[in-house]
C-alpha positions as CSV (number, residue, x, y, z in Angstrom):
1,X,17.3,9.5,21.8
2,X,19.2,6.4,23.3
3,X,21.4,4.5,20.4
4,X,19.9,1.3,20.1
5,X,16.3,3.4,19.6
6,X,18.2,5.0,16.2
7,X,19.3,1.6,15.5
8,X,15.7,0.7,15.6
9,X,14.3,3.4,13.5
10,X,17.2,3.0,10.9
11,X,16.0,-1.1,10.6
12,X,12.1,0.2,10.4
13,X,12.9,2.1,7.5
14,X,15.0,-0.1,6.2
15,X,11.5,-2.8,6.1
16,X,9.7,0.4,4.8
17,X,12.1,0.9,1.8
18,X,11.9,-2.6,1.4
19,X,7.9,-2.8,1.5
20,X,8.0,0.0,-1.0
21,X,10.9,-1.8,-3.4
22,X,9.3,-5.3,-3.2
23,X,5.6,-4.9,-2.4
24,X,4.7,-7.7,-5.3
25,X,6.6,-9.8,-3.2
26,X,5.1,-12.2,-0.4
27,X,6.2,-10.1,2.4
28,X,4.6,-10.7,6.1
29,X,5.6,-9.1,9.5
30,X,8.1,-12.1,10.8
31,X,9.8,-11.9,7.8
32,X,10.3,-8.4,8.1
33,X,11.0,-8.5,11.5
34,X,13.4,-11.1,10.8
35,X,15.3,-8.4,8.4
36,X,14.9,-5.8,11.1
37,X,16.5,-8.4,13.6
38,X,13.4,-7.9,15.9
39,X,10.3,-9.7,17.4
40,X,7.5,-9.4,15.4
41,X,5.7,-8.2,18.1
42,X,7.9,-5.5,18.9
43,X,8.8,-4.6,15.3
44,X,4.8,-4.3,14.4
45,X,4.5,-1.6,17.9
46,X,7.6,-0.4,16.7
47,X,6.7,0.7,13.1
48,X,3.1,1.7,14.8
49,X,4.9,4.0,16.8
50,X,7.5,5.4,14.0
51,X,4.8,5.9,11.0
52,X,1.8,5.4,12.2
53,X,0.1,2.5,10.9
54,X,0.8,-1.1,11.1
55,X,3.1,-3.0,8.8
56,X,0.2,-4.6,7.0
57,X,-1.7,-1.9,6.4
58,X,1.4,0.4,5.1
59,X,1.9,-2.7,2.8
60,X,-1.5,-2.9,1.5
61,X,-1.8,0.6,1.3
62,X,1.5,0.2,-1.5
63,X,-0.2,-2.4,-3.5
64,X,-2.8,-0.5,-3.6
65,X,-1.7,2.4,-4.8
66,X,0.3,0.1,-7.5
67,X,-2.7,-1.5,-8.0
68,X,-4.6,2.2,-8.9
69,X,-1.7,2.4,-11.6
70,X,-2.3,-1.1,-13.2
71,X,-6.0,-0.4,-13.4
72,X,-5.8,3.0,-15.0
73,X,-4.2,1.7,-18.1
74,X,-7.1,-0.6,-18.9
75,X,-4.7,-3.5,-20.2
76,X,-5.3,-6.2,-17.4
77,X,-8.0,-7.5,-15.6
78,X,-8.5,-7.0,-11.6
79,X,-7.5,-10.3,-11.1
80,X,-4.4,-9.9,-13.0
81,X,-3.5,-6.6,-11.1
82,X,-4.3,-8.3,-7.7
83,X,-1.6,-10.9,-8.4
84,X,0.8,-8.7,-10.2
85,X,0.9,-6.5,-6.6
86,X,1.4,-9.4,-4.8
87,X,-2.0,-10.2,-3.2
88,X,-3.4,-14.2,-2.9
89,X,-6.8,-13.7,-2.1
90,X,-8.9,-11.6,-4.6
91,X,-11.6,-11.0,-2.2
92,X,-9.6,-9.2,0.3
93,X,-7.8,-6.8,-2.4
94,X,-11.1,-6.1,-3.4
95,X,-12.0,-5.3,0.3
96,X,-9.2,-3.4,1.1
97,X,-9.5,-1.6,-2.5
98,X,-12.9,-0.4,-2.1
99,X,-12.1,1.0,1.7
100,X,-8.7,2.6,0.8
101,X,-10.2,3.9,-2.5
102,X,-14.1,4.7,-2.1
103,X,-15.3,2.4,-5.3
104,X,-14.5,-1.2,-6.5
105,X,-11.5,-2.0,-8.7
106,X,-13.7,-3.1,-11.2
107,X,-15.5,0.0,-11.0
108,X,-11.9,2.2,-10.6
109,X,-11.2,0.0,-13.8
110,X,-14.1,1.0,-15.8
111,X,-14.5,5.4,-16.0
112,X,-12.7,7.2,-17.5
113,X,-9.2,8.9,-16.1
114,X,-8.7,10.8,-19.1
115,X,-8.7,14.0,-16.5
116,X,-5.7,13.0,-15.1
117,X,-3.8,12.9,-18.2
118,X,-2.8,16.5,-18.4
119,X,-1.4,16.7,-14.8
120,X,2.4,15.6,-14.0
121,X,3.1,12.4,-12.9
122,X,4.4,13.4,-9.6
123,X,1.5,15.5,-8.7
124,X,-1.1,12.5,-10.3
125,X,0.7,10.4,-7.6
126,X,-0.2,12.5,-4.6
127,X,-3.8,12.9,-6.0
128,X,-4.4,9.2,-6.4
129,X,-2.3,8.2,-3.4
130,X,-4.8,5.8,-1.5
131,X,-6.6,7.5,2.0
132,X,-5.4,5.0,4.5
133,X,-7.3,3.9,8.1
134,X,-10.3,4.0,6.5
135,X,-10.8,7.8,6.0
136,X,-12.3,6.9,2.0
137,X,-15.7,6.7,1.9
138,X,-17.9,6.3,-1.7
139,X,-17.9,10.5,-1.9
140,X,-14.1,11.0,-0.6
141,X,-12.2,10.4,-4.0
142,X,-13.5,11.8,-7.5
């Protein structure tokens, strides 16, 4: 691998960590790129290429598994959890929500996840980890 392609990758996962750290911030691809000292053309092929989604949709798919979190406790309304992980437009959360997750967040909101209480918190995360590229449908998630 040439050196300026491991400088690449080491500035892609910088923009990851930072999508993970400050995903309740408003974060778009130039101003990632920017931080990645790239184009934002060839830091969205670029991050394609090194994890296998665009950087929109690995930053949705963060808020919305965030998001599964807020809505579990019960305390705060789906509007209130669409802000507080950094989304402006309550519509598309609640798109991308349903697709990622099988069910609305009002629904998600509303049953019960008492089931989950017993299991450890690092094993709940990789059992409520959101499907991404569309592989949820109504009948994929419990």
């Amino acid at each position: 691998m040439k050196r300026q392609d491991l400088d690449d990758l080491v500035r892609l996962r910088r923009a990851r960590d930072r999508m993970d750290r400050d995903y309740a911030e408003p974060l778009d691809v130039p101003a990632l790129a920017r931080g990645a000292l790239m184009s934002p053309g060839h830091f969205s092929r670029s991050f394609r290429a090194a994890f296998g989604e665009t950087p929109y949709s690995y930053l949705m798919t963060r808020r919305i598994e965030r998001a599964k979190a807020l809505l579990r406790r019960g305390d705060l309304t789906v509007t209130e959890v669409c802000v507080a992980v950094g989304c402006t437009s309550l519509g598309s959360f609640s798109t991308r929500f349903t697709q990622l997750v099988g069910e609305s967040p009002s629904s998600y909101r509303a049953r019960s996840h008492d089931h989950g209480a017993a299991i450890p918190a690092c094993m709940a995360k990789i059992h409520t980890r959101p499907v991404r590229n569309g592989e949820a449908g109504p009948a994929a998630r419990p």
